[in-house]
Steps between C-alpha positions, in 0.01 A plus 500: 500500500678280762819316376588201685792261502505135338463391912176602511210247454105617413237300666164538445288686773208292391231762748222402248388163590257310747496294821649166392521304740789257533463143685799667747558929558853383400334395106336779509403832719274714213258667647269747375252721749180639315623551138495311210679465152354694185672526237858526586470678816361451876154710565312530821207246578199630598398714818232604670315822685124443680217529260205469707612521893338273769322762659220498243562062523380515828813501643576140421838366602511202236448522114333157395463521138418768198354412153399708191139450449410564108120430559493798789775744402649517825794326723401240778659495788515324786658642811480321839104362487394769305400504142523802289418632147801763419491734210884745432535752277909471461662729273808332332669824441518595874510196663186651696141368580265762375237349711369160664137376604509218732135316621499223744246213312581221791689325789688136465487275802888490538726826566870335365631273217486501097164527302435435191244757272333421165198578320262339220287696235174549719698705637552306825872560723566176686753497790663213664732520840563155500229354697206709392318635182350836441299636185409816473200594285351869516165332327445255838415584825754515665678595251840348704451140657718219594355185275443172691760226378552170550869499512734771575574758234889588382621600205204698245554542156207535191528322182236455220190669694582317816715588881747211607559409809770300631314270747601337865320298797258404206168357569389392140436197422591413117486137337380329841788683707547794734803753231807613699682846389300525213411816238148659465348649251180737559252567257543707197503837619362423819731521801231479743446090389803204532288198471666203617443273207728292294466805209628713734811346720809427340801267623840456488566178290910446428579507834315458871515878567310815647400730310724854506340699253343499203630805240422560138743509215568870348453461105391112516143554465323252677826325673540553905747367764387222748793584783547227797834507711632230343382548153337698211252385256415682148086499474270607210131623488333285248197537578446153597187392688585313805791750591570828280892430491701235380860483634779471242597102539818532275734718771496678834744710697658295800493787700245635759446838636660562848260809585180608221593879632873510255291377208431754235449505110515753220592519143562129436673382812326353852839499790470371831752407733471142455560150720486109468540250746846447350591874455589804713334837394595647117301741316333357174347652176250344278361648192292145463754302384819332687594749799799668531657571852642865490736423788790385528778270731586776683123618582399205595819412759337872605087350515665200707633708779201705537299465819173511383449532097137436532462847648552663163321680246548591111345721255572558131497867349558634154731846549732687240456215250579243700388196707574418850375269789534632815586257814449606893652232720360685825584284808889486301501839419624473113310647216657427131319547160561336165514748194326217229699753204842408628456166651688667806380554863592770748434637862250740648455624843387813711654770653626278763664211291136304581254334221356732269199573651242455167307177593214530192480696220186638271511693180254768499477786280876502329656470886589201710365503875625238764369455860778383727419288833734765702213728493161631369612727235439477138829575280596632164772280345711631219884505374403882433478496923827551596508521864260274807234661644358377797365504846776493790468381808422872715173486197672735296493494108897461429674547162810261493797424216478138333787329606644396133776295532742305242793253637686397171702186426803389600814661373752282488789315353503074418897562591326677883807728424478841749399794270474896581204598428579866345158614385125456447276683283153482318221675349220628724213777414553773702329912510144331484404492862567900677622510837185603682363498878311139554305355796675276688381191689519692812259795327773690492612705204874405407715568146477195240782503338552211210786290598707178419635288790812274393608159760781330426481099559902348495404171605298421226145647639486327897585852624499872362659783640467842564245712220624807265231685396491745216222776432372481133466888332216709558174553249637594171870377567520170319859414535426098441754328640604414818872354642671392777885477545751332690273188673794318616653146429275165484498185285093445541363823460120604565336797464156631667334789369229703739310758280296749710246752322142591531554507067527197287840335453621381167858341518702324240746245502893640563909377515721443778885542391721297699901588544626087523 
């Protein structure tokens, strides 16, 4: 045991906490780099290794879109123009595909951009790229066709026996009038038929606004989402017989969708990254009731400097228990997602400090799969992943560590009195990962050995200096806690933490003892 004088001072090393965000860096620097809270301690966020490689894709250079088809029993994907029914064997105990089947069942019209994948109980898949509509049908011939439209397809959703479009440069006429931006419903279980009748277009009716999407509520029966940009309106099915839906006249959500392609839904909760014609980008939540916006001041000073926040994309996932929505801000180059069990949100990137990569994600058979618009390869996505697999640039498969980083609060006095900063220390599990041979980016084989980078910030996180890094104990060797001594004198204190391993890191919160 250490016995120190009544001059030293305990701080909290508070290395368990998220990305939060302050209006100013001088409110607040936290940051925290692919992990999350559980618990009481910091735990790596997901990675990622090729499932299905884009060799048997066709060699497509742009993933478009991926959904879990119940009807079929297989994964579609979309890669480039090409349309493809995927079935992966993945073992969860080895993080291996056992085996994959890939067969080509048709070719889009456009090569890049978003699409949107659903299916109704015929079985028929519709597709959408956001001008044109596809069904495919293996009971028609062909069993893959565009369907004429008259209007241009976007978002596609299904609710109660009928596909949803989200509807532009409309040609319907309704009530006497050509509809603008309207939403279409086809026939009940018939994607192959969008009659343009007043039963079957929809409008916007709280405010003059396009139509964004159109999304149905998880758990709320026979409730769905009408999203414009400037506004969000609550519908019904009643069954009526002039027009199936009736929208809910007693609220709506003053907020539109910026871009259909961050919208997502599961559980209870619909998010989007959400906009009004009074309102910078935020991210909202609605279960069906008021909305909540799961961002705060300091996000949105961040949404207000971005470039372009329409070039984004979000997806929600279940994984270890608990919820998160996943945001790409591409043209900006920030990816952050919001863990819905803490309330908290955090970083992610890739191996070079750019978005994480995942752009949609599909559940099939107990294991997430996202395509990612970098390249035409199909990915496993797990927390049990603990390293990036990918494709460099020379075409070689590469193994890389997850950058995991944590940059802690402030440590500091309301007095700003100087302070020597004797010691650090805190608990960290250790003699899990072995020090083994790994493949490098470069394809060549080099030692892994677990480590722990320390940077020391005396100007209250604008700068960091130099790093000390300390090797964690080999396999079996679980000495759990890790210290540094004799950092030097400051009187706004912060600390970075690097942790590099191709094993899992699990970290808990520690004490900084301060000589005043």
């Amino acid at each position: 045991m250490i016995t120190r004088g009544p001059n030293f001072q305990q701080y909290l090393l508070n290395i368990v906490g998220s990305s939060s965000f302050g209006r100013y860096p001088k409110i607040s620097i936290e940051k925290t780099y692919n992990m999350f809270q559980s618990d009481t301690a910091l735990v790596p966020y997901s990675g990622y290794k090729i499932a299905v490689s884009s060799s048997k894709l066709l060699d497509a250079s742009e993933g478009r879109g991926i959904f879990a088809s119940v009807k079929f029993g297989r994964l579609v994907v979309v890669q480039g123009s090409d349309v493809f029914l995927v079935n992966i064997d993945y073992s969860q105990s080895t993080d291996e595909v056992v085996s994959s089947q890939v067969i080509k069942i048709g070719s889009l019209q456009s090569q890049t951009g978003v699409v949107y994948i659903s299916e109704n109980n015929k079985p028929q898949i519709g597709i959408s790229d956001g001008t044109n509509f596809y069904l495919y049908d293996p009971t028609l011939t062909p069993s893959f066709k565009v369907i004429p439209l008259d209007f241009r397809a976007g978002y596609l959703t299904f609710h109660n026996s009928r596909f949803i479009l989200a509807a532009s440069n409309d040609t319907a006429v309704v009530g006497g009038a050509v509809v603008q931006n309207s939403w279409r419903l086809s026939r009940a279980n018939n994607g192959a038929e969008w009659p343009s009748t007043a039963r079957r277009v929809g409008l916007l009716q709280t405010k003059a606004d396009n139509v964004q999407a159109v999304v149905r509520l998880p758990s709320k029966g026979n409730m769905i989402l009408v999203m414009g940009t400037n506004v969000t309106e609550p519908w019904f099915d009643v069954g009526g017989q002039l027009f199936p839906y009736q929208r809910n006249a007693q609220m709506n959500i003053d907020y539109g969708c910026l871009n259909p392609a961050t919208v997502a839904y599961m559980d209870e909760f619909v998010v989007w990254l959400a906009i009004n014609e009074s309102s910078g980008p935020v991210i909202m939540a609605s279960s069906g009731g008021d909305p909540k916006k799961i961002t705060n001041d300091g996000i949105d000073y961040l949404f207000s400097t971005l470039e372009n926040p329409q070039d984004a994309q979000g997806f929600l996932y279940r994984q270890d228990g608990h919820l998160f929505y996943h945001i790409n801000f591409y043209s900006d180059n920030i990816s952050l997602f919001y863990d819905f069990n803490t309330d908290k949100i955090y970083n992610a990137c890739d191996v070079n400090m750019n978005y994480f990569i995942a752009g949609q994600v599909a559940f099939f058979r107990n294991q997430y799969y996202f395509i990612t618009r970098n390249n035409g390869n199909i990915f496993a996505l797990d927390t049990t992943i603990t390293s990036y697999e990918d494709v460099s640039n020379n075409g070689t498969v590469s193994i890389n560590q997850i950058p995991r980083i944590r940059i802690c609060s402030n440590i500091r006095q309301i007095s700003q009195e100087y302070s020597i900063i004797n010691d650090i220390g805190f608990t960290i599990e250790s003699g899990e990962t072995p020090y083994h041979q790994q493949e490098g980016q470069e394809s060549n084989l080099e030692l892994a050995v677990p480590r722990v980078d320390l940077s020391l910030s005396i100007d209250g996180g604008a700068t960091f200096g130099q790093s000390w890094g300390q090797t964690l104990p080999s396999i079996g060797k679980r000495k759990n806690k890790l210290a540094y001594w004799g950092l030097g004198v400051a009187n706004d204190a912060v600390m970075q933490f690097r942790f590099w391993s191709f094993g899992r890191i699990v970290v808990l919160d520690g004490e900084c003892n301060c000589r005043m």
